[in-house]
N, C-alpha and C positions, 0 to 999 in steps of 0.2 A: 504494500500500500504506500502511496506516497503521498505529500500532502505539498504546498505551496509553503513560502516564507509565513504569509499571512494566516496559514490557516495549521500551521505544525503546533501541536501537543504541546503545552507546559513542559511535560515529563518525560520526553522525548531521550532516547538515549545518545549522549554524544561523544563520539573516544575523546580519551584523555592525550595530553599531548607527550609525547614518548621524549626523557630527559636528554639534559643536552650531555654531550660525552664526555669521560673524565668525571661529570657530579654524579657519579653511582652513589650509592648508598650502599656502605657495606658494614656488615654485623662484626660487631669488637666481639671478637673471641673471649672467652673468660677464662682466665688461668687459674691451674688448681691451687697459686700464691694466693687468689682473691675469696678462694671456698676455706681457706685457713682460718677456724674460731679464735678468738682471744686467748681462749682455754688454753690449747695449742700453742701457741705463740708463747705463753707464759712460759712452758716449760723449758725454752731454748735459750729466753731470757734472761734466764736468774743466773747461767750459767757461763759467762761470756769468756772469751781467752784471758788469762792471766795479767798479758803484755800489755789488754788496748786500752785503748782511751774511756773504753764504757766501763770495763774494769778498773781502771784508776777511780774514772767520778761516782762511781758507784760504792768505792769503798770512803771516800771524801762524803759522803751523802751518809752513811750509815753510822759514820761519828756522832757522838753523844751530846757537841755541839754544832752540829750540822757541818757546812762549808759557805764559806761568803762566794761572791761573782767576784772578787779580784782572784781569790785561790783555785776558782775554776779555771779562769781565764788564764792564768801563768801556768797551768796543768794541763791543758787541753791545747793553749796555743790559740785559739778560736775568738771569733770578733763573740760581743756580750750579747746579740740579737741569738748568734746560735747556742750559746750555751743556754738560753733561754728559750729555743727552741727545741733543743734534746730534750730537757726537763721535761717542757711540757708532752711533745709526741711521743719522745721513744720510751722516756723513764714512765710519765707517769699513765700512756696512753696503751702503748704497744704490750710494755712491761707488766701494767695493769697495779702498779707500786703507786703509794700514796707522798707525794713531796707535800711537804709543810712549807709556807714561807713565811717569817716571820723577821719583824723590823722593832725595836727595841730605839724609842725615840729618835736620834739622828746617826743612830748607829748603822751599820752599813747589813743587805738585807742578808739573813742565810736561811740556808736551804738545809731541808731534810728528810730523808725519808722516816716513815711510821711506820712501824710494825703492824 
């Protein structure tokens, strides 16, 4: 059946128009890094190399008076944005460990973790 400009169906079916090449769309693969729980993750965490740097600030962190950001920073070597970003992602996120921060009038701030 076919009908005139003026006289075609509301509802009429019309193809869609086929993309232009190169803008595919394609499905981001999932990796079985991204199917990893926290749970999981924990146990790999607690347990880092001796040598590294996560080892160093993790044992600076478990001290009884925590560790200040100048004693991280002359131990890690690292500008203050990232020590202040390990804290937050890898120690207290990834790790699933709780940092304290705590600032004692104009004293300078430290860090620590809680049992």
């Amino acid at each position: 059946m076919t009908f005139s400009a003026a006289e075609e169906p509301k509802d009429a079916i019309v193809p869609l128009a086929k993309p232009k090449p190169g803008r595919s769309r394609r499905k981001i693969k999932s990796s079985s890094k991204a199917r990893v729980t926290v749970s999981a993750r924990n146990t790999k965490a607690h347990h880092p190399r001796p040598a590294c740097k996560t080892a160093m600030v993790l044992a600076l962190l478990r001290g009884p008076q925590g560790v200040g950001l100048k004693e991280l920073l002359k131990t890690t070597g690292w500008q203050p944005h990232s020590v202040r970003g390990f804290l937050s992602g890898v120690v207290a996120k990834r790790m699933g460990l709780k940092v304290r921060s705590t600032k004692a009038g104009a004293a300078e701030r430290r860090y620590r973790i809680i049992p």
